[in-house]
Each structure stands twice: as structure tokens, then as C-alpha cells.
C-alpha positions as CSV (number, residue, x, y, z in Angstrom):
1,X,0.0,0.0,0.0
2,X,1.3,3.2,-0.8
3,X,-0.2,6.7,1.2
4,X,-0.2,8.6,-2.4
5,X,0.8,11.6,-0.7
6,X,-2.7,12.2,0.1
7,X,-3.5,12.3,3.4
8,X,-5.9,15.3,3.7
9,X,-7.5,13.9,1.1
10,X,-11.0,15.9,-0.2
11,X,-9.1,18.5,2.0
12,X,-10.6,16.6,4.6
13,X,-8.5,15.0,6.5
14,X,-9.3,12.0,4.9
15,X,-6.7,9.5,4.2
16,X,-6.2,8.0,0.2
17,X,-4.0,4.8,0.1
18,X,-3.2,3.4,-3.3
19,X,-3.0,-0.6,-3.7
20,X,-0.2,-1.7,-5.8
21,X,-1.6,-3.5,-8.4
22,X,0.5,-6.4,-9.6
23,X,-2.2,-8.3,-11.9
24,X,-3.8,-9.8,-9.2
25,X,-7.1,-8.2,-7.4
26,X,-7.9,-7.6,-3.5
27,X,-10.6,-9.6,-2.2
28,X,-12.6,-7.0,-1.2
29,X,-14.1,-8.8,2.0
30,X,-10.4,-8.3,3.0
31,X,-10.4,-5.4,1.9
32,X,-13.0,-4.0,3.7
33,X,-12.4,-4.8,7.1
34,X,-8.9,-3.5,6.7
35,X,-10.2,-0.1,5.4
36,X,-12.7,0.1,8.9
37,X,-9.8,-0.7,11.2
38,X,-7.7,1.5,9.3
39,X,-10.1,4.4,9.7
40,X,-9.8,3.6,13.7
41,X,-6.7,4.3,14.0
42,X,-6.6,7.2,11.5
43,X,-9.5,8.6,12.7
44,X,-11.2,10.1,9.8
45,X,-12.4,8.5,6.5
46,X,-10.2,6.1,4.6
47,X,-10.2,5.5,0.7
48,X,-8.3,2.6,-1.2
49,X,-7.7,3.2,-5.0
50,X,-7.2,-0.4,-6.6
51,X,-8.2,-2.3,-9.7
52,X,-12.0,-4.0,-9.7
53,X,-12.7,-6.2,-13.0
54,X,-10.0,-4.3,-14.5
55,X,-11.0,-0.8,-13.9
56,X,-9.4,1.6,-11.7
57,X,-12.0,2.0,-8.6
58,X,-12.0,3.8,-5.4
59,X,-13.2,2.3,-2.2
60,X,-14.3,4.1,0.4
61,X,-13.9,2.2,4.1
62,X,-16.8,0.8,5.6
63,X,-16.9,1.3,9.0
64,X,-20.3,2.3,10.5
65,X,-19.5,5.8,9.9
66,X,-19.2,5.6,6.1
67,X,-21.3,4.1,3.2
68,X,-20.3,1.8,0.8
69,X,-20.5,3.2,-2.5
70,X,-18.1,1.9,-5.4
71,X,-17.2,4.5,-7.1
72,X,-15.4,4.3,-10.5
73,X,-12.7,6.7,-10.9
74,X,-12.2,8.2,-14.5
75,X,-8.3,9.4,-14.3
76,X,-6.9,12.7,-15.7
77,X,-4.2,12.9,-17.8
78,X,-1.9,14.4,-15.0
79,X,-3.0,11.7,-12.7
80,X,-2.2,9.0,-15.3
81,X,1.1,10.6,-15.2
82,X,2.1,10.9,-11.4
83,X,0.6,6.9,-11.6
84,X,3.3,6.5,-14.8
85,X,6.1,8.0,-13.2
86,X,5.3,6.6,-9.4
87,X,5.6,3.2,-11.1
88,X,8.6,3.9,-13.8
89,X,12.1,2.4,-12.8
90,X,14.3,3.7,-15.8
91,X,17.6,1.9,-16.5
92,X,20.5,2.7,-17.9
93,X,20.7,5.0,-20.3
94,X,17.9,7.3,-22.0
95,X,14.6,6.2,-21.8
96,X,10.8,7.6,-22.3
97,X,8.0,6.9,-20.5
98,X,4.7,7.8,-22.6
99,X,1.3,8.0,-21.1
100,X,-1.9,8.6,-23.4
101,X,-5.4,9.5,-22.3
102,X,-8.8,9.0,-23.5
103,X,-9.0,12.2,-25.6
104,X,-5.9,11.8,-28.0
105,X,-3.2,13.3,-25.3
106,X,0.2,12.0,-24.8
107,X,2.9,13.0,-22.5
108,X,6.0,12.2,-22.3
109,X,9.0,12.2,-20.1
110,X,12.3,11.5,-21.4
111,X,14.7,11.0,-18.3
112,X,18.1,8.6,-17.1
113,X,20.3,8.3,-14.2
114,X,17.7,6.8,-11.9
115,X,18.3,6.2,-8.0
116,X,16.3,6.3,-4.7
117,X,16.5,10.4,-4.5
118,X,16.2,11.6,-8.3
119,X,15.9,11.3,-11.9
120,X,17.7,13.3,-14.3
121,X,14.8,14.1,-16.6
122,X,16.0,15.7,-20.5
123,X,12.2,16.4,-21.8
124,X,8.4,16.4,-20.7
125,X,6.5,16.6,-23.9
126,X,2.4,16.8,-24.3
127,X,1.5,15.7,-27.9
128,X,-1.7,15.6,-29.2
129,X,-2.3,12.7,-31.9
130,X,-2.8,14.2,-35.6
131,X,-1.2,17.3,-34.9
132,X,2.5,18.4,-36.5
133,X,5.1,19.4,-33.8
134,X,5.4,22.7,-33.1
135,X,9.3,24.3,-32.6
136,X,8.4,26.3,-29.1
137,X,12.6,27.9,-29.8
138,X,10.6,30.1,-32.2
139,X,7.4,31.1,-30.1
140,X,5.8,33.3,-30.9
141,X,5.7,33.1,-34.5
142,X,7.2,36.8,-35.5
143,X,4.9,38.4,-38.4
């Protein structure tokens, strides 16, 4: 589990905890129970983004204070990214890590020299599909 650096989530106090997904789903029965004792000790409302039947989901805890409610969870493209780069591990060398959305977006991050405090990161791109590349040396275009 991972704290997602959100714990005032909803600017609530509320905690968000992200589950690692590895290919394999929670059982949510489990699941549950752990997000009620977890909002014990935390106090406040817990949430626990995972993967249900393949689709990113958000579950809420379900102690007595709080309703069960699945709630699907339709990402942004900057989420998408923070998710990307969270989980990217470049090696040696040059790499890119490209992340597209729904609506035709890409971006990209072009980065090396990976370790436990940094990466060295040489671009971050947003392209949109069909579109020519635009050369920002020469913005604005001079009339």
C-alpha cells in the first residue's frame, strides 16, 4: 500500500491509500475490514484506490461511519502521469515513458540516471495525436 501523498484527502482530512496492483485483485471482503480498522486508527475517512474487474475503482472504508458506495474513478491525464512515473524504474541510459489519455493526449517524459533520490529528466512533452510538432525555440511566430 502506498499513502499517495494524500492524506488530507478531499481536503478533509481524509486518508487515500493506493494498492499496488500487480495483476492480481484484492478480495474486497479483506479489503474492507482493513479499510474500517484503518479508519480507527486514522481517525477520519479512509479511501483505497485499486483495480476492480479491471477498472481503476476507489473504495471508500466501511466502518459504520461511512457508506459503501463503489465509485469508478475516471483518471486525468496528469493523474495518469504521477501513476506513470510513481511506477517507472528507468535503466540505464535514455529512456521515455509515454502516457496517453482517452481524448488523443500523450505526455512524455524522457529521463536517465535513476536512484532512490532523483531522476535526471532531459524532456516532458504533451502531444496531441494528428497534430505536427510545433518548434516552441521560435514562439511566438514573428509576423
Amino acid at each position: 500500500m502506498d499513502l499517495c501523498n494524500r492524506r488530507n484527502y478531499r481536503n478533509r482530512g481524509e486518508l487515500l491509500l493506493k494498492h499496488e496492483f500487480d495483476g492480481v485483485e484484492l478480495r474486497l471482503d479483506h479489503a474492507a475490514d482493513t479499510l474500517a480498522n484503518v479508519q480507527f486508527i486514522w481517525g477520519r475517512p479512509v479511501h483505497l484506490l485499486t483495480v476492480v474487474d479491471g477498472k481503476p475503482t476507489m473504495l471508500p472504508s466501511t466502518a459504520l461511519t461511512t457508506r459503501y458506495e463503489r465509485e469508478e474513478i475516471l483518471m486525468t491525464l496528469d493523474e495518469r502521469l504521477l501513476q506513470g512515473l510513481a511506477e517507472w524504474r528507468p535503466d540505464a541510459g535514455r529512456q521515455t515513458l509515454n502516457v496517453p489519455d482517452d481524448s488523443g493526449w500523450t505526455a512524455s517524459v524522457a529521463a536517465d540516471q535513476h536512484d532512490a533520490l532523483a531522476t535526471r529528466v532531459w524532456e516532458i512533452a504533451l502531444r496531441r495525436a494528428g497534430t505536427n510538432s510545433i518548434d516552441v525555440s521560435a514562439w511566438p511566430p514573428v509576423p
